[in-house]
PDBQT receptor file of N, H, CA, C and O in Angstrom, charges set to zero:
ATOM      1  N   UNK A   1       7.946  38.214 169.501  1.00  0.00    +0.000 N 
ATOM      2  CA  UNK A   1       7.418  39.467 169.013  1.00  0.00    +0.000 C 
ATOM      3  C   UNK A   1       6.863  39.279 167.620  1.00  0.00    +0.000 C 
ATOM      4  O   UNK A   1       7.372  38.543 166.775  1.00  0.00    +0.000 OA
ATOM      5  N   UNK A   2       5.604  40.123 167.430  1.00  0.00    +0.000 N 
ATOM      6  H   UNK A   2       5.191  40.721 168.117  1.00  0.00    +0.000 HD
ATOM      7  CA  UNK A   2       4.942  39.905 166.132  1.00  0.00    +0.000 C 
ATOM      8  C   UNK A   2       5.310  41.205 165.499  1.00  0.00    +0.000 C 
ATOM      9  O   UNK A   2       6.119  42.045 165.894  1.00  0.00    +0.000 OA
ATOM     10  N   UNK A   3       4.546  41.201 164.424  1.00  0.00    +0.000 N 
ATOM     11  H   UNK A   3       3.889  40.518 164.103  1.00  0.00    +0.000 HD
ATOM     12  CA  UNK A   3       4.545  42.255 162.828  1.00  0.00    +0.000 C 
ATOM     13  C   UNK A   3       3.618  43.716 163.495  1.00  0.00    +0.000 C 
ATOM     14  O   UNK A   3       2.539  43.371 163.976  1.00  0.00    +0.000 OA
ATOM     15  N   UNK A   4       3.733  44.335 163.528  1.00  0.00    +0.000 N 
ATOM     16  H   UNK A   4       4.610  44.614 163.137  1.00  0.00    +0.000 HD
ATOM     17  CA  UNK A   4       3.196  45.716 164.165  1.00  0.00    +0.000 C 
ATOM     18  C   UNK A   4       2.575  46.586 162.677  1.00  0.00    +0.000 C 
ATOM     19  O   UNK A   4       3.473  46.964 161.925  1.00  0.00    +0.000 OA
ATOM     20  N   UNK A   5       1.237  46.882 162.271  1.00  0.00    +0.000 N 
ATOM     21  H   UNK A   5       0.508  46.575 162.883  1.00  0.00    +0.000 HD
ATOM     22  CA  UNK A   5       1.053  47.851 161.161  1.00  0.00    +0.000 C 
ATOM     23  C   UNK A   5       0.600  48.709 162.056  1.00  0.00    +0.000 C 
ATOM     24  O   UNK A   5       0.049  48.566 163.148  1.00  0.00    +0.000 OA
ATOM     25  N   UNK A   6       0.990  49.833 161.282  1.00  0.00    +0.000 N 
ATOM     26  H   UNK A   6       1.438  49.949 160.395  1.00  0.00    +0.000 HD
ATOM     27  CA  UNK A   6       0.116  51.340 162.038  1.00  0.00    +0.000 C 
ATOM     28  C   UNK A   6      -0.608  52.172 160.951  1.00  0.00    +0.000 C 
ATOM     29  O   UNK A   6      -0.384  51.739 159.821  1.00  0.00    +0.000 OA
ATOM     30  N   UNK A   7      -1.323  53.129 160.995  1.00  0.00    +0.000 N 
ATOM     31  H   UNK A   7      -1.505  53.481 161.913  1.00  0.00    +0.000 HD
ATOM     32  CA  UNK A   7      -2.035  53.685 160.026  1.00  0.00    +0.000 C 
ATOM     33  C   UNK A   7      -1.370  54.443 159.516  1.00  0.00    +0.000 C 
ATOM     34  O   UNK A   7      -1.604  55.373 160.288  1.00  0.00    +0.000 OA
ATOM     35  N   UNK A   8      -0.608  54.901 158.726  1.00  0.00    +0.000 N 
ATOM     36  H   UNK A   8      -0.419  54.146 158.098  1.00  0.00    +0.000 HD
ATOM     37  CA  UNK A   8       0.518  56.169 158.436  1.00  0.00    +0.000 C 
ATOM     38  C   UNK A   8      -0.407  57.547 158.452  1.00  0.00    +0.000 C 
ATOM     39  O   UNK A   8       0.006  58.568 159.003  1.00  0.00    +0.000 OA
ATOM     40  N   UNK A   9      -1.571  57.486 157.860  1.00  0.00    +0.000 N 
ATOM     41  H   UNK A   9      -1.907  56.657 157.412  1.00  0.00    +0.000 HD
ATOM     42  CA  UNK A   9      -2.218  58.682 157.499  1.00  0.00    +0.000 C 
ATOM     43  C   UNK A   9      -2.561  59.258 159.159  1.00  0.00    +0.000 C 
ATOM     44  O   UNK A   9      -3.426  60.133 159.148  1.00  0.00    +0.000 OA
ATOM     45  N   UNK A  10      -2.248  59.054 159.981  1.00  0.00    +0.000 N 
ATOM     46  H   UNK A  10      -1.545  58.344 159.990  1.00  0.00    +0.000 HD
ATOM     47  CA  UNK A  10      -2.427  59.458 161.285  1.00  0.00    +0.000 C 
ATOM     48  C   UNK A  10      -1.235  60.058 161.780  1.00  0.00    +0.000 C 
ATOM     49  O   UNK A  10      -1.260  60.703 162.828  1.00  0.00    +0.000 OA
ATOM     50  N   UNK A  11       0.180  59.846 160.880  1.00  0.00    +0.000 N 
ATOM     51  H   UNK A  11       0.200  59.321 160.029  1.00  0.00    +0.000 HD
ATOM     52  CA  UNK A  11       1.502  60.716 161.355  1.00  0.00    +0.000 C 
ATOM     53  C   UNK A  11       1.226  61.826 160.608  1.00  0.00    +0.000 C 
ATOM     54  O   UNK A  11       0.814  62.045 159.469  1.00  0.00    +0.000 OA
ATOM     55  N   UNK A  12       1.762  62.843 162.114  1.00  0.00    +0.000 N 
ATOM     56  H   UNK A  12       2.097  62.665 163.039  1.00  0.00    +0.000 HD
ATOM     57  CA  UNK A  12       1.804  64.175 162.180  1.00  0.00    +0.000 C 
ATOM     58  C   UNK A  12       3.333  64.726 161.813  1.00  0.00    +0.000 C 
ATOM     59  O   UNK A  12       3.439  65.810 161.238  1.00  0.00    +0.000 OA
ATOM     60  N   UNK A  13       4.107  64.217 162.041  1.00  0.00    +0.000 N 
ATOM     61  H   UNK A  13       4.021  63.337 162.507  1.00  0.00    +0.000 HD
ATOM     62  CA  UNK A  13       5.120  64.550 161.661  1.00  0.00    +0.000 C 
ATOM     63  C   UNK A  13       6.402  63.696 161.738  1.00  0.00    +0.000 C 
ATOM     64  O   UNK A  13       6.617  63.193 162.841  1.00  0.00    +0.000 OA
ATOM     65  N   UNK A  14       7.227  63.465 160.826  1.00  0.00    +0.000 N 
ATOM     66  H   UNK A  14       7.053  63.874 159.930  1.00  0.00    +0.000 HD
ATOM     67  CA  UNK A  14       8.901  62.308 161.257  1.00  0.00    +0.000 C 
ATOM     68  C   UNK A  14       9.941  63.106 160.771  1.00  0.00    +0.000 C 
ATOM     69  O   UNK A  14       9.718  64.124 160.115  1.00  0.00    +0.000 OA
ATOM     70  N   UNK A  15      11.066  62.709 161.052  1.00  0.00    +0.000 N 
ATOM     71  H   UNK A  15      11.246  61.883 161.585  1.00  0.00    +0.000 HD
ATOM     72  CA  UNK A  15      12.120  62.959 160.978  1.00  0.00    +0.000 C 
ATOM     73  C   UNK A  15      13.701  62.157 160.582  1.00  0.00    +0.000 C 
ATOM     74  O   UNK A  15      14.250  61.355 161.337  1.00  0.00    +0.000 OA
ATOM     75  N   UNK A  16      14.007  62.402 159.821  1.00  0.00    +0.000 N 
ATOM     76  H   UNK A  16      13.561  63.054 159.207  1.00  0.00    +0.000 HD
ATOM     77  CA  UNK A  16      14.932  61.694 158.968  1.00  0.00    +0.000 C 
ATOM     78  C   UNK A  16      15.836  61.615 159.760  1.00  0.00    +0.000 C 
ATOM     79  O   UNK A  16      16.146  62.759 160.091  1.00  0.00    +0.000 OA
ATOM     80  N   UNK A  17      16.881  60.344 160.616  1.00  0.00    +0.000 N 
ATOM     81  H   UNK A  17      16.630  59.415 160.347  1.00  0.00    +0.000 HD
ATOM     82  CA  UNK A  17      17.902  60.474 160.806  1.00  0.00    +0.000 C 
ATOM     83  C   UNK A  17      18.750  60.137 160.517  1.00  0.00    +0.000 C 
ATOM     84  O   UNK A  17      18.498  59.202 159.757  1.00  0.00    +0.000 OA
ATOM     85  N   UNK A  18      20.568  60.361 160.671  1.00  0.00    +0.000 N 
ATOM     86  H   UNK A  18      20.772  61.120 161.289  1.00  0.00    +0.000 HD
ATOM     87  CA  UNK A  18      21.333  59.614 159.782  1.00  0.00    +0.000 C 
ATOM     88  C   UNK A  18      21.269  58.008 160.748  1.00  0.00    +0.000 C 
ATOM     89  O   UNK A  18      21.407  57.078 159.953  1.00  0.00    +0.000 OA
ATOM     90  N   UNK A  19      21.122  57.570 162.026  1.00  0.00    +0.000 N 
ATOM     91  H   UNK A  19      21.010  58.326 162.672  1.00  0.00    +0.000 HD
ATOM     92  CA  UNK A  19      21.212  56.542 162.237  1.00  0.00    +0.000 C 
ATOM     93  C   UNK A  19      20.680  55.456 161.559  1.00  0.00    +0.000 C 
ATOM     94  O   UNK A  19      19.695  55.822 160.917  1.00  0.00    +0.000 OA
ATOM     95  N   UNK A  20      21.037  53.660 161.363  1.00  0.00    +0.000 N 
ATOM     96  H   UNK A  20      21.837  53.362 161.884  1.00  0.00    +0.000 HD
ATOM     97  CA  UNK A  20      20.008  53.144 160.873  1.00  0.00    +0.000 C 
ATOM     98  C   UNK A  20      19.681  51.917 161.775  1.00  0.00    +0.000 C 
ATOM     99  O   UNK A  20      19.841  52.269 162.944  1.00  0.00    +0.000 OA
ATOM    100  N   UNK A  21      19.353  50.838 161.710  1.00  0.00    +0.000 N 
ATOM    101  H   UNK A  21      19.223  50.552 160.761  1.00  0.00    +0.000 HD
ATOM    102  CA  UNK A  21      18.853  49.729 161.993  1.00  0.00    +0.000 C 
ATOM    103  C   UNK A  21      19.777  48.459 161.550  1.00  0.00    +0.000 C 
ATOM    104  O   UNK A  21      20.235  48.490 160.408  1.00  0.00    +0.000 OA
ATOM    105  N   UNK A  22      20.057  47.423 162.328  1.00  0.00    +0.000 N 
ATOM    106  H   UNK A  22      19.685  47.398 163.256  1.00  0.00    +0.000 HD
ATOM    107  CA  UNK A  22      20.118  46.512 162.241  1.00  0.00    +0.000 C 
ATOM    108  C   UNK A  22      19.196  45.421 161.607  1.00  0.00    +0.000 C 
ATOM    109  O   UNK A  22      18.309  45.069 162.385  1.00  0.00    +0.000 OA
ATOM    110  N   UNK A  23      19.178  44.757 160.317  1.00  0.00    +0.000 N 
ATOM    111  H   UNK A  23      19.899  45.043 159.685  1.00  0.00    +0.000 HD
ATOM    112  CA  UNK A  23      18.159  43.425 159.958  1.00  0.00    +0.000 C 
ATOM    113  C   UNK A  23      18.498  42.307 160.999  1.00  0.00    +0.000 C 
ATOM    114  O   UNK A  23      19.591  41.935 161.427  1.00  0.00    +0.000 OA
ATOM    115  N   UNK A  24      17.288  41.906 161.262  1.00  0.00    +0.000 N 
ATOM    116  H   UNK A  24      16.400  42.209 160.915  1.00  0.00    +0.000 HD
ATOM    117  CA  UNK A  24      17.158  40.721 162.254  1.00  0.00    +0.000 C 
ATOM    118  C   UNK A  24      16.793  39.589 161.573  1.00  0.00    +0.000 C 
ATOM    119  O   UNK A  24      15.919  39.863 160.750  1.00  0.00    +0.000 OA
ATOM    120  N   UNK A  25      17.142  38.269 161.575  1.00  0.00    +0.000 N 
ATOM    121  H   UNK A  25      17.852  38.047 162.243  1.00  0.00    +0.000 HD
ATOM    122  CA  UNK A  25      16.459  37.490 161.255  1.00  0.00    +0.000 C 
ATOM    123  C   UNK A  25      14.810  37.333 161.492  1.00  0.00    +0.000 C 
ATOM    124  O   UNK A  25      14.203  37.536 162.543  1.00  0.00    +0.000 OA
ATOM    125  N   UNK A  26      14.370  36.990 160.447  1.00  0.00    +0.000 N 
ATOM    126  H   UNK A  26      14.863  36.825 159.593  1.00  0.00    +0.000 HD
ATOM    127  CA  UNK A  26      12.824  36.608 160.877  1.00  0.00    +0.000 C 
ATOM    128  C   UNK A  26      11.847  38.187 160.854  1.00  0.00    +0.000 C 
ATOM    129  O   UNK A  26      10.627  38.269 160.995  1.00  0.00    +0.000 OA
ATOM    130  N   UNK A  27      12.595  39.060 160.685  1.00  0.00    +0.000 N 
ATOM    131  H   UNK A  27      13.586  38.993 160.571  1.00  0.00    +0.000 HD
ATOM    132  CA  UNK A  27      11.713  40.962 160.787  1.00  0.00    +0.000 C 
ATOM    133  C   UNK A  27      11.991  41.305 159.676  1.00  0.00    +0.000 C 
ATOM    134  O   UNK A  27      11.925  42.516 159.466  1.00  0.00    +0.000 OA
ATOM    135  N   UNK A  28      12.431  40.344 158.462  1.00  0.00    +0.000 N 
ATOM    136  H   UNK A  28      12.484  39.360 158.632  1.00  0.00    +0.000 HD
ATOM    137  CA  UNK A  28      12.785  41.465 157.416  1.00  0.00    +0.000 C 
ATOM    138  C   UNK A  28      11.199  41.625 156.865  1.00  0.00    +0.000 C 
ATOM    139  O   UNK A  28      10.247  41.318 157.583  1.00  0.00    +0.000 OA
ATOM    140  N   UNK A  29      11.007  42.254 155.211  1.00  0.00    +0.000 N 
ATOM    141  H   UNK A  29      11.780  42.503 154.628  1.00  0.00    +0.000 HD
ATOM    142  CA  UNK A  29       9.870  42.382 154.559  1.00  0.00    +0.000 C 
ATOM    143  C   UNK A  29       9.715  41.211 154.103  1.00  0.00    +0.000 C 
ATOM    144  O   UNK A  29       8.580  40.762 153.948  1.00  0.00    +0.000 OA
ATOM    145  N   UNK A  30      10.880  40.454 153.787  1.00  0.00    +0.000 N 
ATOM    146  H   UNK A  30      11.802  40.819 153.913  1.00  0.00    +0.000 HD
ATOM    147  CA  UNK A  30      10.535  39.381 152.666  1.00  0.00    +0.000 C 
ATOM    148  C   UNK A  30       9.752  38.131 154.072  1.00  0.00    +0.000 C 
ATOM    149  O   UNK A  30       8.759  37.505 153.702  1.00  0.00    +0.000 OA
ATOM    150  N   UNK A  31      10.056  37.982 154.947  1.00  0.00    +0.000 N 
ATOM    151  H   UNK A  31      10.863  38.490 155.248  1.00  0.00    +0.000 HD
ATOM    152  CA  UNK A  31       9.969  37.865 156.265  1.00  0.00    +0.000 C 
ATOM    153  C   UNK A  31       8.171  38.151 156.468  1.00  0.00    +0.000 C 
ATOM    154  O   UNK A  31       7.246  37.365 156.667  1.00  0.00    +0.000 OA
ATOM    155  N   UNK A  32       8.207  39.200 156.356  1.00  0.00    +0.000 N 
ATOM    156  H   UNK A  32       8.959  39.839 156.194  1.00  0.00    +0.000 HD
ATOM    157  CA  UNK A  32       6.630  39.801 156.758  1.00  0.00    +0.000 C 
ATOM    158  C   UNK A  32       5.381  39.484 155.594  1.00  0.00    +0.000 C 
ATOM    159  O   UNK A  32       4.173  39.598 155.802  1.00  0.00    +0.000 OA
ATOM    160  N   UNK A  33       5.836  39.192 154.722  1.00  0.00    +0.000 N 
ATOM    161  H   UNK A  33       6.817  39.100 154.553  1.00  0.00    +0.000 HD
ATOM    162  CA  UNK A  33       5.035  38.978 153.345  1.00  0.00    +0.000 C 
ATOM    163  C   UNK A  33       4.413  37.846 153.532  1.00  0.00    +0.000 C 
ATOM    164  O   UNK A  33       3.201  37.651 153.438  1.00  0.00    +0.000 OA
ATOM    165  N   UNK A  34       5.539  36.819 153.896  1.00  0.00    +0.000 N 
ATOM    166  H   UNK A  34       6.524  36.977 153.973  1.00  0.00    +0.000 HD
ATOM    167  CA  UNK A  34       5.509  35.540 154.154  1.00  0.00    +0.000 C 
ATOM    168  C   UNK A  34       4.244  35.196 155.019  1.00  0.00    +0.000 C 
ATOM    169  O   UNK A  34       3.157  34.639 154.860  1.00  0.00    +0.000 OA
ATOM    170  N   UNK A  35       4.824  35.707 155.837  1.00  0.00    +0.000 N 
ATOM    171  H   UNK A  35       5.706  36.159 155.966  1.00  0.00    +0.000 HD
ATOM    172  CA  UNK A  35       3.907  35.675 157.231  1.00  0.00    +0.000 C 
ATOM    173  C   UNK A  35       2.294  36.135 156.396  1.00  0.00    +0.000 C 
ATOM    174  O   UNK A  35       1.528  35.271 155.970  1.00  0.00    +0.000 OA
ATOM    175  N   UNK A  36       2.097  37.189 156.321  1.00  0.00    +0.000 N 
ATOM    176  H   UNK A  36       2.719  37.891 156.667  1.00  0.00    +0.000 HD
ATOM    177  CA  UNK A  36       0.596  37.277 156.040  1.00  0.00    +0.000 C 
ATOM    178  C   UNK A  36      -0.164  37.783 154.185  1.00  0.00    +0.000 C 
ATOM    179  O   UNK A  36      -0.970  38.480 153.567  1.00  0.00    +0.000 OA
ATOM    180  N   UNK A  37       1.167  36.504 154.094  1.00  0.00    +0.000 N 
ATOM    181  H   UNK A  37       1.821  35.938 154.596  1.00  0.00    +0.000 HD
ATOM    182  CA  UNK A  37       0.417  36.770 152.538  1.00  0.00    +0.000 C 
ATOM    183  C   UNK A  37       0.745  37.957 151.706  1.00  0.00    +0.000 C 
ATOM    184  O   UNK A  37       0.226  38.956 152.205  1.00  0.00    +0.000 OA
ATOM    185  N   UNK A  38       1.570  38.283 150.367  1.00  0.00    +0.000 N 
ATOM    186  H   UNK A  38       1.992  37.471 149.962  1.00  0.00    +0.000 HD
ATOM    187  CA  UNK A  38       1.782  39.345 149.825  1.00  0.00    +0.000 C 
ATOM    188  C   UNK A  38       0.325  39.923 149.330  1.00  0.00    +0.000 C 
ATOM    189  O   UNK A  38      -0.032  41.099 149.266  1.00  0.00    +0.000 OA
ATOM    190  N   UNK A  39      -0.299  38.901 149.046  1.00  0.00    +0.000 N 
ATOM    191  H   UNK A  39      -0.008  37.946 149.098  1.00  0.00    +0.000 HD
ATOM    192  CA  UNK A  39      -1.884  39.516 148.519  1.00  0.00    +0.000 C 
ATOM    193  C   UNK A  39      -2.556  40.408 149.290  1.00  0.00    +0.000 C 
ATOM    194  O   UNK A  39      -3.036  41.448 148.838  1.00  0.00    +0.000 OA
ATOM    195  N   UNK A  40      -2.634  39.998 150.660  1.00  0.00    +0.000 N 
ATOM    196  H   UNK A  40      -2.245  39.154 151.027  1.00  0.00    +0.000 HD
ATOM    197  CA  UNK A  40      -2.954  40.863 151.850  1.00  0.00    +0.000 C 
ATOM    198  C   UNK A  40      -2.546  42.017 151.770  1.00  0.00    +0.000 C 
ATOM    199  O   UNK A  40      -3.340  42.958 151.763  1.00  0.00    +0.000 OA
ATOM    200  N   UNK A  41      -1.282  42.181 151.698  1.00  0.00    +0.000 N 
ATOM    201  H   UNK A  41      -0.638  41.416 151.704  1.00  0.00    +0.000 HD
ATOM    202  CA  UNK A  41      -0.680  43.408 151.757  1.00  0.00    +0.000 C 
ATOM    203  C   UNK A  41      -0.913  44.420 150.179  1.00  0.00    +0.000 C 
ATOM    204  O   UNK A  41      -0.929  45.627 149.936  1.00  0.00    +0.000 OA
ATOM    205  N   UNK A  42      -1.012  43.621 149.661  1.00  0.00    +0.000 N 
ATOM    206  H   UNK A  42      -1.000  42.641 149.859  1.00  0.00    +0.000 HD
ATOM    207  CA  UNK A  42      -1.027  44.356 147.917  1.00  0.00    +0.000 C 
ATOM    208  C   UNK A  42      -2.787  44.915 147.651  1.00  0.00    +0.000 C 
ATOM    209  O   UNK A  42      -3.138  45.721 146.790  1.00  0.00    +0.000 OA
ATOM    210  N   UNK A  43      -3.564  44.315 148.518  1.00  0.00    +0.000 N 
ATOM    211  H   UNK A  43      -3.278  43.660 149.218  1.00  0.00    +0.000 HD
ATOM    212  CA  UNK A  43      -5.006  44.409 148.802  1.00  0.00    +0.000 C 
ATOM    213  C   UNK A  43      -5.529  43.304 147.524  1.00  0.00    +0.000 C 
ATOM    214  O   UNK A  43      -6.427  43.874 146.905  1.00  0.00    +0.000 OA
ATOM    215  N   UNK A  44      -5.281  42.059 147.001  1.00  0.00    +0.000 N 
ATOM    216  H   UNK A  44      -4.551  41.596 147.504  1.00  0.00    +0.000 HD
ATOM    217  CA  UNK A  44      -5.859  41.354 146.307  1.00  0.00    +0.000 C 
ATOM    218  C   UNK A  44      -6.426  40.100 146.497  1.00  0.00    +0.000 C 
ATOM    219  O   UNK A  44      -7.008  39.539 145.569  1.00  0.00    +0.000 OA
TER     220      UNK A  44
């Protein structure tokens, strides 16, 4: 499984729950940066 971006400005609405998530190896941010470059992401 790969890195998934979505457009945020296209959510209509979310919802806060108290559940949370498990970190996986290999899915964190520091993880995702890696992968495609922090510059990419920072737009530089």
């Amino acid at each position: 499984r790969d890195f998934r971006s979505f457009r945020v400005d296209r959510i209509q609405s979310c919802e806060v729950l108290e559940e949370g998530f498990q970190q996986e190896s290999g899915k964190t941010l520091a993880d995702f940066l890696r992968k495609v470059g922090a510059g990419a992401v920072l737009g530089r």
